[in-house]
PyMOL CGO cylinders between C-alpha atoms (Angstrom):
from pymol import cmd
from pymol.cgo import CYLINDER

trace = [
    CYLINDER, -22.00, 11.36, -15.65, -19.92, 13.57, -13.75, 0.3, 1, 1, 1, 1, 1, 1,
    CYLINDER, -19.92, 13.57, -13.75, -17.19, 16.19, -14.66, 0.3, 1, 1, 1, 1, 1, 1,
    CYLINDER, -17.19, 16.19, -14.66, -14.32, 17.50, -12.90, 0.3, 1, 1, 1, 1, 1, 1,
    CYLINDER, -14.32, 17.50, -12.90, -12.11, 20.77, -13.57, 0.3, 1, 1, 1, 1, 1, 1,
    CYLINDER, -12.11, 20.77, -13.57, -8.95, 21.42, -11.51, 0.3, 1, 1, 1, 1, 1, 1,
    CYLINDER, -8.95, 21.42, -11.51, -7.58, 24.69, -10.84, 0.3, 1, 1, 1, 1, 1, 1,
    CYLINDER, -7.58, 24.69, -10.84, -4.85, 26.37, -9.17, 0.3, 1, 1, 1, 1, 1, 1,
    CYLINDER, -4.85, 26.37, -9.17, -2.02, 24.64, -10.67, 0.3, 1, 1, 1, 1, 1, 1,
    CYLINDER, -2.02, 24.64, -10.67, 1.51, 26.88, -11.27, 0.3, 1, 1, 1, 1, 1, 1,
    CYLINDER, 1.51, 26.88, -11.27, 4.95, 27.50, -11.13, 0.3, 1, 1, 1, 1, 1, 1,
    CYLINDER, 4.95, 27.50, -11.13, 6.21, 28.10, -7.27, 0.3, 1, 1, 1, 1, 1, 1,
    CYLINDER, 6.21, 28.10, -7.27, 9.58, 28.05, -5.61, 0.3, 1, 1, 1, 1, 1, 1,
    CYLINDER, 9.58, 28.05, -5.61, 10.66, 25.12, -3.15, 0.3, 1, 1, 1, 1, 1, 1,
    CYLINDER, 10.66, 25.12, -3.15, 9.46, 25.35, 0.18, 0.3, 1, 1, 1, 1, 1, 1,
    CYLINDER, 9.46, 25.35, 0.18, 6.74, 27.40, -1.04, 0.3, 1, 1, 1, 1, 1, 1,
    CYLINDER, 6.74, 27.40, -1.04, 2.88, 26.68, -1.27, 0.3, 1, 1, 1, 1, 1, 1,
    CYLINDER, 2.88, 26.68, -1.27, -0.02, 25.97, -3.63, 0.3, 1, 1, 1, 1, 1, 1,
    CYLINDER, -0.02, 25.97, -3.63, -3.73, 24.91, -3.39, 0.3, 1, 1, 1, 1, 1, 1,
    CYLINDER, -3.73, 24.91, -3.39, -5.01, 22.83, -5.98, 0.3, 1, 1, 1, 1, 1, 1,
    CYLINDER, -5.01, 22.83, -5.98, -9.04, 22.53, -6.54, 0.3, 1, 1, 1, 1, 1, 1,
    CYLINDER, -9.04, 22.53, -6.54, -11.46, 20.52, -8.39, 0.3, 1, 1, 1, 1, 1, 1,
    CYLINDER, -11.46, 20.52, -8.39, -15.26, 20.86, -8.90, 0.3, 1, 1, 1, 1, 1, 1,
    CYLINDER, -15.26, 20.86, -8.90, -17.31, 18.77, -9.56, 0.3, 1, 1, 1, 1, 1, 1,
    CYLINDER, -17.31, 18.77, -9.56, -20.54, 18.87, -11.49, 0.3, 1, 1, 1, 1, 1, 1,
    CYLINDER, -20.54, 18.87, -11.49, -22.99, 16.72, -13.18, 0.3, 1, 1, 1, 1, 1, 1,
    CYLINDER, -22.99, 16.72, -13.18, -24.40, 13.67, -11.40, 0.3, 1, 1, 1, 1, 1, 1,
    CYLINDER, -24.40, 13.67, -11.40, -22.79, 14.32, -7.90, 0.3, 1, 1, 1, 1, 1, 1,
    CYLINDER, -22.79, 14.32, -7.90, -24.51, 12.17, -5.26, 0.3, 1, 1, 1, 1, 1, 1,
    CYLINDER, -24.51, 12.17, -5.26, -23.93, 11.46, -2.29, 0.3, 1, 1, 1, 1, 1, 1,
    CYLINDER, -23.93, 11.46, -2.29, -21.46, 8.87, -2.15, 0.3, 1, 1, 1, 1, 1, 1,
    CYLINDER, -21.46, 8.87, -2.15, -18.60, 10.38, -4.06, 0.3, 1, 1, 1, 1, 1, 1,
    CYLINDER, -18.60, 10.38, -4.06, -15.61, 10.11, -2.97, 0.3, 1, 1, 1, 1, 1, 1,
    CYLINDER, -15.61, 10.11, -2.97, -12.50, 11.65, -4.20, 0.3, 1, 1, 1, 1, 1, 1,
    CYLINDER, -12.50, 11.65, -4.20, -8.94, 11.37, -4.64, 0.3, 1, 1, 1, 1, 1, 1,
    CYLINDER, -8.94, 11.37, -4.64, -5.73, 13.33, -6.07, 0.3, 1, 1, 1, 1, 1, 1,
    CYLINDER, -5.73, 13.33, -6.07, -2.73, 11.53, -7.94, 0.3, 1, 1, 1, 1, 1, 1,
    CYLINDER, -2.73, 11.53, -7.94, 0.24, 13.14, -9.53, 0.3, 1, 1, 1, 1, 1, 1,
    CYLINDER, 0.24, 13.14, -9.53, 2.21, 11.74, -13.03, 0.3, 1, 1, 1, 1, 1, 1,
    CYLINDER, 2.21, 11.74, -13.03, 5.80, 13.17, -13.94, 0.3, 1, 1, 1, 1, 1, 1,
    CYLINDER, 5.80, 13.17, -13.94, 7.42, 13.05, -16.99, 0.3, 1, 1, 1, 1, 1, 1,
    CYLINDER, 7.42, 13.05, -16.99, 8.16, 9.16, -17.56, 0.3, 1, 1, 1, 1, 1, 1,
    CYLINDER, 8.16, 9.16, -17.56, 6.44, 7.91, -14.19, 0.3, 1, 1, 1, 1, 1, 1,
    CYLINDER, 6.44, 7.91, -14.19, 3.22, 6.01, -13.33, 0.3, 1, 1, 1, 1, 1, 1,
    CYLINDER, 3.22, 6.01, -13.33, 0.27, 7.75, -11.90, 0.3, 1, 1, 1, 1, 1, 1,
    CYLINDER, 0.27, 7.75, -11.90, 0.88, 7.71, -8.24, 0.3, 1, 1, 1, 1, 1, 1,
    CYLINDER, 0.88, 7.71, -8.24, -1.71, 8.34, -5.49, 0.3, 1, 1, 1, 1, 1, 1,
    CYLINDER, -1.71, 8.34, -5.49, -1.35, 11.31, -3.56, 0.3, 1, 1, 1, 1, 1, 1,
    CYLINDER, -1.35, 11.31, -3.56, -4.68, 11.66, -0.85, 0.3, 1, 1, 1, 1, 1, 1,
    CYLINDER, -4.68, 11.66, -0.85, -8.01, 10.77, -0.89, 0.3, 1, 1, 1, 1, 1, 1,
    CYLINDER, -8.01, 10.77, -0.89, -11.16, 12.00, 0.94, 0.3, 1, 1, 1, 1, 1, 1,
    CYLINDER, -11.16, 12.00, 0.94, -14.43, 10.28, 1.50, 0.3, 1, 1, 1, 1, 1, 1,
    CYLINDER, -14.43, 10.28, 1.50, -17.47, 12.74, 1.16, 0.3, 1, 1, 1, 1, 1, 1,
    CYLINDER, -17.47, 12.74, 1.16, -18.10, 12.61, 4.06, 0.3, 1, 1, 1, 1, 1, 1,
    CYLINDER, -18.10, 12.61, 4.06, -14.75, 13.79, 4.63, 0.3, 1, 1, 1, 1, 1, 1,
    CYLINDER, -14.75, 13.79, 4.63, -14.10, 11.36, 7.70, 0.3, 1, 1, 1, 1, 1, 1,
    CYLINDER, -14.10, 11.36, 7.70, -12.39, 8.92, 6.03, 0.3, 1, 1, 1, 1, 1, 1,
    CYLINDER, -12.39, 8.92, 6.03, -8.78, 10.24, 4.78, 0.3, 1, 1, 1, 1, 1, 1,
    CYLINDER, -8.78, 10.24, 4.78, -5.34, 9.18, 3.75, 0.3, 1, 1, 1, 1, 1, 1,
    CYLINDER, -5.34, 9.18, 3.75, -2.02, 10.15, 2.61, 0.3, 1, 1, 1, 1, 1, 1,
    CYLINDER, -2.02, 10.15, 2.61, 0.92, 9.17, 0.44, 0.3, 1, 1, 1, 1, 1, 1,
    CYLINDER, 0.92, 9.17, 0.44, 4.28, 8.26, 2.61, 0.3, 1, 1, 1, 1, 1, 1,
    CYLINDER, 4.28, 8.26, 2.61, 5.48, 10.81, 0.30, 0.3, 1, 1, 1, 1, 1, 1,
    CYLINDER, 5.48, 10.81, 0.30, 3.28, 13.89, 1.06, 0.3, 1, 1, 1, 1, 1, 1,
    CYLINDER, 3.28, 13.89, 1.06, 2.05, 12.87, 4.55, 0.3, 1, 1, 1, 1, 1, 1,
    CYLINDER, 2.05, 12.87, 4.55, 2.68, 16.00, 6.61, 0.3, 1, 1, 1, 1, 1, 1,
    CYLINDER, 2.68, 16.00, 6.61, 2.76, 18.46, 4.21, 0.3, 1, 1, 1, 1, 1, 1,
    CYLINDER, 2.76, 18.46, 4.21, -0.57, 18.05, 2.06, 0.3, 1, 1, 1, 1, 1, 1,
    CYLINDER, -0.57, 18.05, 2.06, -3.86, 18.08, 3.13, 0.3, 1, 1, 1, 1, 1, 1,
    CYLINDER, -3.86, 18.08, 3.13, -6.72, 16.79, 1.61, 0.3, 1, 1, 1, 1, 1, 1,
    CYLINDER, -6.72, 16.79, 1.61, -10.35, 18.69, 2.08, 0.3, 1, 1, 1, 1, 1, 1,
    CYLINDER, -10.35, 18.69, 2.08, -13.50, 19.13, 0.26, 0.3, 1, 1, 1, 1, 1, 1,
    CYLINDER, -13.50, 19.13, 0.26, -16.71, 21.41, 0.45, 0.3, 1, 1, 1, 1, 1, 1,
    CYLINDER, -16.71, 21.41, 0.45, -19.98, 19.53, -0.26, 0.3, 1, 1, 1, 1, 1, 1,
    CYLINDER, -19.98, 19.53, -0.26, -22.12, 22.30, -0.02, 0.3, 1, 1, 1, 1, 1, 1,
    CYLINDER, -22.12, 22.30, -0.02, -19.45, 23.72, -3.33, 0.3, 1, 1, 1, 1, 1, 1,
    CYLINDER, -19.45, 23.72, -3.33, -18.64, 20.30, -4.63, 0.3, 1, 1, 1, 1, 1, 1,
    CYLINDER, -18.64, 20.30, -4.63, -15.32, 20.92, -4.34, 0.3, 1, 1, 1, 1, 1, 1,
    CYLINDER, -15.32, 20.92, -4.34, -11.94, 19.16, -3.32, 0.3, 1, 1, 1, 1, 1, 1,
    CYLINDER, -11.94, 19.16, -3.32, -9.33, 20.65, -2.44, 0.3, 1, 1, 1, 1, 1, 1,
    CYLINDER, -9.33, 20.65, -2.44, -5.44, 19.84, -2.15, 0.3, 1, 1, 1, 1, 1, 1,
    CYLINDER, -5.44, 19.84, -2.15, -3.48, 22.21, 0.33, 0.3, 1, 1, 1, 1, 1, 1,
    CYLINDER, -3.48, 22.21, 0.33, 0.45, 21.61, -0.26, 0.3, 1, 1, 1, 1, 1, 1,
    CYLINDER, 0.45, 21.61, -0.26, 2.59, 23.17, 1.93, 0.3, 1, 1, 1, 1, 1, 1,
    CYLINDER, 2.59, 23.17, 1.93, 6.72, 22.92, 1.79, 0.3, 1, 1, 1, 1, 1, 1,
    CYLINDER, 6.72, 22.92, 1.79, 7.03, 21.91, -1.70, 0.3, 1, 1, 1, 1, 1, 1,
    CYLINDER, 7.03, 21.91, -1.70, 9.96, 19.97, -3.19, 0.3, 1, 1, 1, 1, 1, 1,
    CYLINDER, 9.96, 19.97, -3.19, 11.87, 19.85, -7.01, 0.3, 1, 1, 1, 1, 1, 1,
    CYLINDER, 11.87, 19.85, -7.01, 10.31, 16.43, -6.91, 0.3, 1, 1, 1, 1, 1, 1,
    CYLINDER, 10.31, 16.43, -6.91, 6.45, 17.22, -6.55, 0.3, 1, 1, 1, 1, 1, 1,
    CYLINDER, 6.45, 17.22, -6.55, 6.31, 18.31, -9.47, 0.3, 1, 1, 1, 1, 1, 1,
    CYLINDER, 6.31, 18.31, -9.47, 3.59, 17.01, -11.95, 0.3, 1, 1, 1, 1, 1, 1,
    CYLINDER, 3.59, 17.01, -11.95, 0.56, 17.19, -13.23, 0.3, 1, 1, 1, 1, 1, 1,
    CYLINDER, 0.56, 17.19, -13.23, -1.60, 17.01, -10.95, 0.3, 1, 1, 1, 1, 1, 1,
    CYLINDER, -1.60, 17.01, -10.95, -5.27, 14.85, -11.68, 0.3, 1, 1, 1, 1, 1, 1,
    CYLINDER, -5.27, 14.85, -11.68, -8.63, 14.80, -9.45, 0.3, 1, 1, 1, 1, 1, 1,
    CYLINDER, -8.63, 14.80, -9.45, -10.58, 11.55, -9.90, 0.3, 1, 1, 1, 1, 1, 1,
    CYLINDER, -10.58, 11.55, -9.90, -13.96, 10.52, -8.06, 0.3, 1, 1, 1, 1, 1, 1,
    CYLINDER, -13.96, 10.52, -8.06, -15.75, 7.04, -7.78, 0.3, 1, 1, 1, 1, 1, 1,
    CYLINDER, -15.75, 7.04, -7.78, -18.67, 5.80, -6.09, 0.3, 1, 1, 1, 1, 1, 1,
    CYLINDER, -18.67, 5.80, -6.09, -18.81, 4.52, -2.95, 0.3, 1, 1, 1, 1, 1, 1,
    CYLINDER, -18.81, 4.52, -2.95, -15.20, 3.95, -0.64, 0.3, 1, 1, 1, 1, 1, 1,
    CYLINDER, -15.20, 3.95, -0.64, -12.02, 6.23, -1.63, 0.3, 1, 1, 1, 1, 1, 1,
    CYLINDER, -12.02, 6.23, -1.63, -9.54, 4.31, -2.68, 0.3, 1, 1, 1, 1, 1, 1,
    CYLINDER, -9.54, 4.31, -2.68, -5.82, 4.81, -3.69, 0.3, 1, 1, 1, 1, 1, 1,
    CYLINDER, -5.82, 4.81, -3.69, -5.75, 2.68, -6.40, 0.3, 1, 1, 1, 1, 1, 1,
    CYLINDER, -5.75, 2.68, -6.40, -6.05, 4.41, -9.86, 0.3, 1, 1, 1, 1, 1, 1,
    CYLINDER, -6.05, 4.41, -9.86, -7.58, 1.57, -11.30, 0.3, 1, 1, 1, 1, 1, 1,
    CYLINDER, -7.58, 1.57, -11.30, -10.88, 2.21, -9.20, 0.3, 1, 1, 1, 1, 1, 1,
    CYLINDER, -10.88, 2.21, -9.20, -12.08, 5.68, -9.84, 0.3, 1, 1, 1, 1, 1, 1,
    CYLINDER, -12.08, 5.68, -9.84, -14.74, 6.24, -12.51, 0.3, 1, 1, 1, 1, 1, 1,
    CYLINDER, -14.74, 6.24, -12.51, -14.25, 9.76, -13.34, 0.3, 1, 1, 1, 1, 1, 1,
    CYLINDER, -14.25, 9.76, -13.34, -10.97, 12.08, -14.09, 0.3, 1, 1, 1, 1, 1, 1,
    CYLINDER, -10.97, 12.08, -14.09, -10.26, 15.70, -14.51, 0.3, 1, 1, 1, 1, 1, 1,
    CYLINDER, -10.26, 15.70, -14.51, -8.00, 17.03, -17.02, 0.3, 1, 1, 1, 1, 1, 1,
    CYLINDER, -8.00, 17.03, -17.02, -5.28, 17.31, -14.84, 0.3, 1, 1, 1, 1, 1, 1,
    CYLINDER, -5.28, 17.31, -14.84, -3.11, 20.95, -13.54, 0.3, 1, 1, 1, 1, 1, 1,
    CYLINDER, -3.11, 20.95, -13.54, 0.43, 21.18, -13.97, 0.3, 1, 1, 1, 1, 1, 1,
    CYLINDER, 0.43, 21.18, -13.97, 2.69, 22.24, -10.63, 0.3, 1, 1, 1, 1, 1, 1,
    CYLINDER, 2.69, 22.24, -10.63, 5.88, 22.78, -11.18, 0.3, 1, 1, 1, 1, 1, 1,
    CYLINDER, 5.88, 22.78, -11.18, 8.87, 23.53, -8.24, 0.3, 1, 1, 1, 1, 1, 1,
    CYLINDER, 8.87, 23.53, -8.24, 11.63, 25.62, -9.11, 0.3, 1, 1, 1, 1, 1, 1,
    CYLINDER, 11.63, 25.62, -9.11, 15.02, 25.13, -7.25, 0.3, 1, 1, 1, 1, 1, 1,
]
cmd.load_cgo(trace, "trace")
C-alpha cells in the first residue's frame, strides 16, 4: 500500500508562482513512478506531467509545457510540481498519483492517489 499527501496548494495572482509537493510513504519501491493531473469545476481529470523514478523519463501537457516542471527526490520520496507563469485557467485541484512500473498519462493507469490541493489564480 502506499500513501500520498500533497502540499503547497493556494491562492496566487496570474503570472505568479507555486510549488506543489507530494510524499510518499508506505510501500515505496523502486519502480514508482509518478504523475500530477488537475480537475476544475465540471471538467475531466486531465494529465498535467509525469516523472519516472528514475527521473529520466519525463513529459508534459501541451498545456503546461514550458512553464511547469516536474521533479522528485528519492532519497525524500517526494514529487514535486514547479509552476511558473500561472494563468485564470490553471486553476484546480491539483492530484499526485503513482503506479508501478512506466509513468503514464493516462488516469486510468495509476494505482494510488493523493487527496488532491486546491490552486487557485486570481485575475
Amino acid at each position: 500500500q502506499v500513501q500520498l499527501v500533497e502540499s503547497g496548494g493556494g491562492l496566487v495572482q496570474a503570472g505568479g508562482s507555486l510549488r506543489v509537493s507530494c510524499a510518499a510513504s508506505g510501500r515505496t519501491f523502486s519502480n514508482l513512478a509518478m504523475g500530477w493531473f488537475r480537475q476544475a469545476p465540471g471538467k475531466e481529470r486531465d494529465f498535467v506531467a509525469a516523472i519516472s523514478w528514475s527521473g529520466l523519463g519525463i513529459a508534459y501537457a501541451d498545456s503546461v509545457k514550458g512553464r511547469f516542471t516536474i521533479s522528485r527526490d528519492n532519497a525524500k520520496n517526494t514529487v514535486y510540481l514547479q509552476m511558473n507563469s500561472l494563468k485564470p485557467e490553471d486553476t484546480a485541484v491539483y492530484y499526485c498519483a503513482a503506479r508501478y512500473g512506466r509513468s503514464s498519462s493516462a488516469t486510468s493507469s495509476y494505482d494510488y492517489w493523493g487527496q488532491g490541493t486546491q490552486v487557485t489564480v486570481s485575475s
